[in-house]
C-alpha positions as CSV (number, residue, x, y, z in Angstrom):
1,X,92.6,82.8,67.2
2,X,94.2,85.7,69.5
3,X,93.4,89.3,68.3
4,X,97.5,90.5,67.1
5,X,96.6,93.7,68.7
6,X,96.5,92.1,72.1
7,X,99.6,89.8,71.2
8,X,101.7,92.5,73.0
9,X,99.7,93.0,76.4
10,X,99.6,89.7,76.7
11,X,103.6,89.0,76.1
12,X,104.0,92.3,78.3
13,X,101.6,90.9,81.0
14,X,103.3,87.6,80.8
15,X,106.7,89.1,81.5
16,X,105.6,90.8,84.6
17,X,104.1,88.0,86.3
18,X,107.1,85.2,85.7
19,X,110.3,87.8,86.5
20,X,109.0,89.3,90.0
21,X,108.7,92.1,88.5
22,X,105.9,95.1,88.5
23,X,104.8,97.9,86.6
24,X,106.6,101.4,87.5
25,X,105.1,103.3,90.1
26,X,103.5,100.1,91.9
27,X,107.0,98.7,93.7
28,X,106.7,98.3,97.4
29,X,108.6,100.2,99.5
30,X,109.7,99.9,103.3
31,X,110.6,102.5,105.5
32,X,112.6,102.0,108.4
33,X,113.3,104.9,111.7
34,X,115.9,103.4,113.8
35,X,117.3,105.7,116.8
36,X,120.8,105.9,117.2
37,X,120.6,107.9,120.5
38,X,121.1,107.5,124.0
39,X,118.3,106.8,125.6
40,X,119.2,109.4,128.8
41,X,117.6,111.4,129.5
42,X,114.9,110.6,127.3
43,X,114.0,108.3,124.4
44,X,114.1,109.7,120.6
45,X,109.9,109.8,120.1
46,X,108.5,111.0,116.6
47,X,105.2,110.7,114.8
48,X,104.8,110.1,111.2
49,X,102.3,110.1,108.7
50,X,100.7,111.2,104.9
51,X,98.4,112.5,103.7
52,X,95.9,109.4,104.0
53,X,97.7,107.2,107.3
54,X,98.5,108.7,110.1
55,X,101.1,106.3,112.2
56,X,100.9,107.5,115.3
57,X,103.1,108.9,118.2
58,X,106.0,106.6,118.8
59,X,109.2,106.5,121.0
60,X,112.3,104.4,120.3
61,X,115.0,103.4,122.6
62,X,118.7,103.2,121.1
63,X,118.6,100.3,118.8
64,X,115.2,99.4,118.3
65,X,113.5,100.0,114.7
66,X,110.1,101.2,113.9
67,X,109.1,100.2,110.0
68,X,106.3,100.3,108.1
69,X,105.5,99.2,104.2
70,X,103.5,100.7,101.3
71,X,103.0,101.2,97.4
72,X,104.2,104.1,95.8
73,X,100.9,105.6,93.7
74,X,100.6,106.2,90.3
75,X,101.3,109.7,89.9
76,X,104.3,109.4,92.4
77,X,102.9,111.7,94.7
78,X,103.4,109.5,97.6
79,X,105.0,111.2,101.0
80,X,105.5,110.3,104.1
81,X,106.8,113.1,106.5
82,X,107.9,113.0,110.7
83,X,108.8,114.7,113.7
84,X,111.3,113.7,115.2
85,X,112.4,115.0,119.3
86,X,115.1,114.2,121.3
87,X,116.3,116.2,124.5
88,X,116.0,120.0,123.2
89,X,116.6,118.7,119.7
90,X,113.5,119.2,117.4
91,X,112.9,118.6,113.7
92,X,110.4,117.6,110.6
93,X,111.0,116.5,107.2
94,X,109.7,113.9,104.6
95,X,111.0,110.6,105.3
96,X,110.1,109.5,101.8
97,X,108.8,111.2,98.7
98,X,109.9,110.3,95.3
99,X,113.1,112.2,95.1
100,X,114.1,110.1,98.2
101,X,114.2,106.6,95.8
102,X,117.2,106.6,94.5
103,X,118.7,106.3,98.2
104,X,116.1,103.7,98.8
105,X,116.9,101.3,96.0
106,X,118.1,97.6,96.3
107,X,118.5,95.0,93.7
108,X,115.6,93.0,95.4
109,X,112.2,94.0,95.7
110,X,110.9,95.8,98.1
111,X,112.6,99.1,98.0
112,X,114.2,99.6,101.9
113,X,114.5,103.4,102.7
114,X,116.4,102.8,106.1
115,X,116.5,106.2,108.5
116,X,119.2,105.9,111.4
117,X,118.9,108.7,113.7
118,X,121.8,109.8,115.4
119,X,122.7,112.5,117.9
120,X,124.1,114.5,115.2
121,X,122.1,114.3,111.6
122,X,119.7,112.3,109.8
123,X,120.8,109.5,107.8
124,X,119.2,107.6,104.9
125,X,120.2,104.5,102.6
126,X,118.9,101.4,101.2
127,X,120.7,99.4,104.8
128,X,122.0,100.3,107.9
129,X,125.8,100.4,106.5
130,X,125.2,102.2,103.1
131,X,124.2,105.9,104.5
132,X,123.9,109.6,103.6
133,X,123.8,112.5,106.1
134,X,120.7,114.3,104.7
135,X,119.5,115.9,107.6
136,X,120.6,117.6,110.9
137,X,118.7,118.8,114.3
138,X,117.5,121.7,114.8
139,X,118.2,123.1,118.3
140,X,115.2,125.0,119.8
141,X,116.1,128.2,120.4
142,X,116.1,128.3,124.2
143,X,118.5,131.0,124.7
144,X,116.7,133.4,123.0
145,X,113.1,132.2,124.3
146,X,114.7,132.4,127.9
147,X,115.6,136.3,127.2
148,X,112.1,136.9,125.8
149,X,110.5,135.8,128.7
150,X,112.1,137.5,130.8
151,X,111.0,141.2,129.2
152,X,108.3,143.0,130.6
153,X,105.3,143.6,128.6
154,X,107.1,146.1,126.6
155,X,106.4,147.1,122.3
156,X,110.0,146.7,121.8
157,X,109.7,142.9,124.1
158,X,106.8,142.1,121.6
159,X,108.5,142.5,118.3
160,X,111.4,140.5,119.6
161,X,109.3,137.4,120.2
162,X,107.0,138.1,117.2
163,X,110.8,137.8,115.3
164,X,111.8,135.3,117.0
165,X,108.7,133.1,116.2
166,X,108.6,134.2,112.5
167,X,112.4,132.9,112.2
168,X,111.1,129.6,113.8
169,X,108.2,129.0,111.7
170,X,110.6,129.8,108.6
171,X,113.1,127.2,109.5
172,X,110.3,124.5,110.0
173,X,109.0,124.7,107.0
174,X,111.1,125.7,104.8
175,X,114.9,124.2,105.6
């Protein structure tokens, strides 16, 4: 005779196994980077990684996909973040967290988060033809290093490029 207090974790277990489905929080996702850039006069190359996996240094030419797959954990805390640089262009941001899902879903399992980089923004969906601009590059500030380095060793030289590094940092990390 079955215990009635385990009559629903087994029904509940039961149903998970025969519809392909799984318990929130444990759905497997995919991420995929592929470069919409010209490959002259270089390649787009970013690294990417979390807190535990580090995915190394990587350079795409236009066309070709870069993809890895993972679990979401249980809290939802999961986050993968890049850098991505192409010519003078230069940017980071999380390529998948949990505010990122709802871009990422599909009616099939797993979850695709697909990334399509492009000379002009950052673009995410669940396929290559369902996007949203969520990003943009940021252009290093070459102008305004070039006119830094050209001061003399100056006080008023050294604020300017203390400024200009402060305003850096700031965009990084917090746009």
């Amino acid at each position: 005779m079955i215990n009635r207090s385990l009559l629903p974790t087994i029904i509940l277990a039961f149903y998970f196994v025969c519809s392909n489905h799984v318990l929130a929080g444990f759905e497997r996702y995919q991420v995929h980077i592929i470069s919409a850039v010209p490959d002259i006069p270089t390649p787009l190359s970013f690294h990417c990684q979390s807190k535990d996996d580090d995915l190394g240094y990587n350079s795409l030419k236009n066309g070709a996909e870069f993809r890895w797959s993972f679990r979401m954990n249980f809290l939802e805390r999961t986050l993968f973040f890049c850098r991505f640089q192409w010519n003078s262009k230069d940017t980071s941001f999380d390529v998948f967290n949990k505010h990122l899902v709802p871009y990422c879903e599909t009616p099939d399992l797993p979850y695709m988060c697909v990334w399509v980089v492009k000379p002009d923004a950052f673009y995410l969906g669940n396929s290559d033809s369902n996007l949203t601009q969520l990003h943009t590059w940021w252009y290093l500030m070459l102008l305004f290093w070039k006119k830094i380095r050209i001061c003399t060793i100056e006080s008023s030289c050294r604020r300017k490029t203390q400024w200009f590094r402060k305003i850096y940092v700031w965009l990084t990390i917090y746009v």
